[in-house]
N, C-alpha and C positions, 0 to 999 in steps of 0.2 A: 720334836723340839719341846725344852720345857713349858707348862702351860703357863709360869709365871716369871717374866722379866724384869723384876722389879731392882734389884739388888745385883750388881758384880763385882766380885771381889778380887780381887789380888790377891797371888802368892808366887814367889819365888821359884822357879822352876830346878833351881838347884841347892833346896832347903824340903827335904823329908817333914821335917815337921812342919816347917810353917804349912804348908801344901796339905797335910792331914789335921791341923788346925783349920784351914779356913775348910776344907771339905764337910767339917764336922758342925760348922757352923749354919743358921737358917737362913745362906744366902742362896739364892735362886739361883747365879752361875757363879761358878768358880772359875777363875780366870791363870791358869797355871801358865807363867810368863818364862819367855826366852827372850826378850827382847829385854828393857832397861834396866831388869833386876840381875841382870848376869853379866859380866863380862866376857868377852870377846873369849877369851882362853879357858874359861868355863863353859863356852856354850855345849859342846862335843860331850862333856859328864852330864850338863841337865836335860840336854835329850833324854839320853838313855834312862837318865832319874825319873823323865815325867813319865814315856812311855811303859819302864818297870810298875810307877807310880798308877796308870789309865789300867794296864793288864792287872793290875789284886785288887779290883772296885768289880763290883757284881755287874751284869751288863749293864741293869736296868740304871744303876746309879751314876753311868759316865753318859747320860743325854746333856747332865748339868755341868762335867766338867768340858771347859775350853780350853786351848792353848790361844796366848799372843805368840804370834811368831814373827820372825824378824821382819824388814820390809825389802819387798820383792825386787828392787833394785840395788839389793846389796849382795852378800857374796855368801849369806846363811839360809833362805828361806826355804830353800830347798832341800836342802838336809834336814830340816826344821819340821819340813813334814813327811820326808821319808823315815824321818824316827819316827813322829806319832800317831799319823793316821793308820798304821796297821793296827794300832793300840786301843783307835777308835772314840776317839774324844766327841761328846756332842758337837763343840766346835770349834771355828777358827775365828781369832779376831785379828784384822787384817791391819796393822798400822803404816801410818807415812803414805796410806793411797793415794795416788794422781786421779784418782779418778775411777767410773767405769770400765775401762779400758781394764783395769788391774783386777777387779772383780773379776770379770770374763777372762781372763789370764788364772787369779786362781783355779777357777772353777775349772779350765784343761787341768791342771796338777792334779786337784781334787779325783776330779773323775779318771784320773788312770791311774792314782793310787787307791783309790776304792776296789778299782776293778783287780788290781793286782791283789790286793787282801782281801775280797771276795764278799763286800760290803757295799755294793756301788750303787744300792735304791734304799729310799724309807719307806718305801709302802705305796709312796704317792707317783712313781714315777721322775720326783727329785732325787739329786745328790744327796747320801745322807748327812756329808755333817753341812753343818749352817756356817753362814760368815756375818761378824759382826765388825762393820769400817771404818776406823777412825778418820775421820774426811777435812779435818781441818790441819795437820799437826805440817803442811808446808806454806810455805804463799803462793805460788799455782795451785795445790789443792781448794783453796778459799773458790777460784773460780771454777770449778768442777762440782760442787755441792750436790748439783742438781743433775747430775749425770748418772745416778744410781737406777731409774727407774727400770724396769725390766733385767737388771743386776741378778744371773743365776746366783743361788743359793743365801743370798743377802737378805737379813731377818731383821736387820738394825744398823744402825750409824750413830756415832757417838765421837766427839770433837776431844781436840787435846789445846791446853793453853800453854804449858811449859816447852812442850817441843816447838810451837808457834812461835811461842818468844826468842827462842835461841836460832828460828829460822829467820827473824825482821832484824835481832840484832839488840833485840831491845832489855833495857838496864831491870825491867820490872812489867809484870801485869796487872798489878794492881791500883785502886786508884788509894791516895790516905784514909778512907773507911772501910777499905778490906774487896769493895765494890772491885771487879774487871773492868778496864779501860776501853773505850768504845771499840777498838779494834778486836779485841776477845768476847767483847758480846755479840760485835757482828758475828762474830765464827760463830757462836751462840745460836744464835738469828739463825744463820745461812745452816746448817746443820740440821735443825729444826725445818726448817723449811725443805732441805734435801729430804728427809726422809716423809715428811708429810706428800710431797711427788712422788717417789720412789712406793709409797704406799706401806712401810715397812717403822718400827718401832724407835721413837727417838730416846737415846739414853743420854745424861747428861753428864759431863767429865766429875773428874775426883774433887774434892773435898778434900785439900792438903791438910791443913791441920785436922789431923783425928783426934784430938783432944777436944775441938769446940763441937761438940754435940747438938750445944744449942745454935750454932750459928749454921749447922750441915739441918737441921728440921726445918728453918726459917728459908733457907736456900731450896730445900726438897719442897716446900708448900707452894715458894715460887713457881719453881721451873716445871711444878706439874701442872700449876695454872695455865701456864703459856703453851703445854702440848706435853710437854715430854712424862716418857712414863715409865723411867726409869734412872739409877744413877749408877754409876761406878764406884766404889769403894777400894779402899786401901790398907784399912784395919777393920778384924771383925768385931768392932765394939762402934762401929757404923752401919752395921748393916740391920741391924731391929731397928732404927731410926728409919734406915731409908723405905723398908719396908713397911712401916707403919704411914709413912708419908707417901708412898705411889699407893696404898690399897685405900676404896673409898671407904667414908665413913657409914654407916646403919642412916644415920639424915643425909646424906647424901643419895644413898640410892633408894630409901623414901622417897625424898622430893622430886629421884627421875621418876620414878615408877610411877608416882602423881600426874605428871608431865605426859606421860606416856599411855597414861589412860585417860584423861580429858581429851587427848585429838583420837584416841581409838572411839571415844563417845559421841565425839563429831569429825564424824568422816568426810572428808570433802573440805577440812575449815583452814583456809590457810592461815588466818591468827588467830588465838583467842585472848581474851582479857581473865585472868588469877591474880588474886590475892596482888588486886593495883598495877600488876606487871602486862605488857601484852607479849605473850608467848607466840613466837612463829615455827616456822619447817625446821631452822636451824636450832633451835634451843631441843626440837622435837630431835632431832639428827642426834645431837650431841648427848641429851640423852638415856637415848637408842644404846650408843656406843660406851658408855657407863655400865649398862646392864650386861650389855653383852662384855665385856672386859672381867665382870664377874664371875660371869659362866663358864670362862674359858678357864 
C-alpha cells in the first residue's frame, strides 16, 4: 500500500485524459471511478478504458491507482472487477456498503480474481489489492459504521453526503453558512468513529466546491483535528491543499518529539507538568503516533 493517504482524487474512468491528468498529479491515490462519473451505457467502454489505462503504468506506479467500483448490490460490480483486477490496481473503493458483511463479500471476489491473474499475496500473506468503504452513503449504512473491525483487506472508510441525502429524501445538506446539518456530521461522527474501531485510516468526503481553496484548508485543519487523516478530492488543484493540511508541521513534530522525550526522561511518570500544562499517557500516545505517521 501506499506509505501516504493523505489526498484522493477523482477521475473519470471513461476520460483518457482526465485519468492521465490526475495520475500526473501529487495525489497520494488516484481514484479511477466507474461509479457516478459514468453512466450506466458507458460503463462496458470505461472498464476496458481503465484497465487498458492500469496495463501502460509501470508496476510500481499502479499501488497508488484505485478503482470505485459500482456497489455490490447492483447489477455492475462484478464486471467492474473482472475488467480491472487482472490490470492490478492498488485498490478498490467500495461504495453504498451495508456494512461488514459486504467487505467479507468483496474480499471472496478479490481473492479468486487474484488467484486467477496470478497476483493473489503482497508479501504479507494479505490479499493484494486494499479496499477503501464508503460507510455512510445509505440510512442502514449509518447503523453499521462500526462493523468494519477485523474487515479483510480494508485500509480506510470515508463517508459520503450527497448520496446520503438523496437516500433521506432531503431538499439540501447544508446548513445557510456552508456548515453540514447535524445528520451529515453525525455520518461524520460515526465514520470517524467506525474506522477508529476497525483500527484503519479515516479519510474525509469531498470538498464540492473546488474553486473555494480557502474554505477546503479551513475544513482539512478541522477534520484533521477531530482524527481524520485524509480527504477526498475532486479537482487536482485540491490536492496540494489537502496535502499540505494532513502532513504535520516542523512545530508540530518538535513539540511531539518534546513530549516524547520528557516521559522517556522519567520512566514510570504517569503526568508530568510543561510549560503550565500537565501532560499524561494520552498526550504521550498521541504523540507517539505523530511521529510514527511520519515515518511511515
Amino acid at each position: 500500500m501506499a506509505t501516504s493517504t493523505r489526498s484522493w482524487l477523482f477521475a473519470p474512468g471513461d476520460s483518457e485524459r482526465k485519468m492521465t491528468k490526475a495520475t500526473a498529479s501529487a495525489a497520494d491515490i488516484v481514484l479511477l471511478d466507474l461509479e457516478d462519473a459514468v453512466a450506466d451505457e458507458g460503463k462496458p467502454r470505461a472498464r476496458a478504458m481503465i484497465a487498458d489505462f492500469l496495463a501502460a503504468q509501470p508496476a510500481a506506479d499502479r499501488e497508488r491507482l484505485w478503482v470505485r467500483i459500482n456497489p455490490l448490490d447492483g447489477p455492475h460490480a462484478l464486471a467492474d472487477l473482472a475488467a480491472v483486477i487482472p490490470a492490478g490496481p492498488g485498490g478498490v473503493m467500495l461504495p453504498k456498503s451495508r456494512g461488514g458483511q459486504d467487505a467479507e463479500r468483496l474480499d471472496h471476489y478479490l481473492s479468486a480474481l487474484e488467484v486467477a491473474a496470478g497476483r493473489e499475496e503482497d508479501g504479507t500473506g494479505a490479499g493484494k489489492t486494499h479496499v477503501i468503504v464508503l460507510v455512510t452513503e445509505t440510512a442502514p449504512a449509518m447503523f453499521t459504521t462500526g462493523s468494519y473491525q477485523g474487515a479483510p483487506r480494508v485500509v480506510a472508510l470515508t463517508w459520503g453526503a450527497e448520496d446520503l441525502a438523496d437516500a433521506l429524501g432531503a431538499s439540501g445538506n447544508r446548513e445557510p453558512d456552508g456548515s453540514y446539518g447535524f445528520t451529515f456530521e453525525l455520518a461524520r461522527s460515526l465514520c470517524l468513529l467506525g474506522a477508529a474501531a476497525a483500527g484503519v485510516t479515516a479519510v474525509d468526503t469531498v470538498h464540492t466546491d473546488f474553486r473555494d481553496l480557502d474554505g477546503l484548508r479551513r475544513r482539512a485543519g478541522r477534520v484533521r483535528r477531530d482524527g481524520y487523516r485524509g480527504m477526498l478530492a475532486i479537482h487536482p488543484d485540491q490536492v496540494d491543499v489537502i496535502n499540505e493540511a494532513f502532513t504535520p508541521t516542523a512545530e508540530e513534530l518538535a513539540q511531539a518529539q518534546e513530549i516524547v522525550d520528557l516521559f522517556a526522561a522519567h520512566p514510570g511518570a504517569g503526568t508530568i507538568g510543561h510549560n503550565g500544562v500537565m501532560l499524561d499517557r494520552p498526550h504521550l500516545a498521541r504523540a507517539q503516533a505523530l511521529l510514527a505517521a511520519r515515518r511511515s
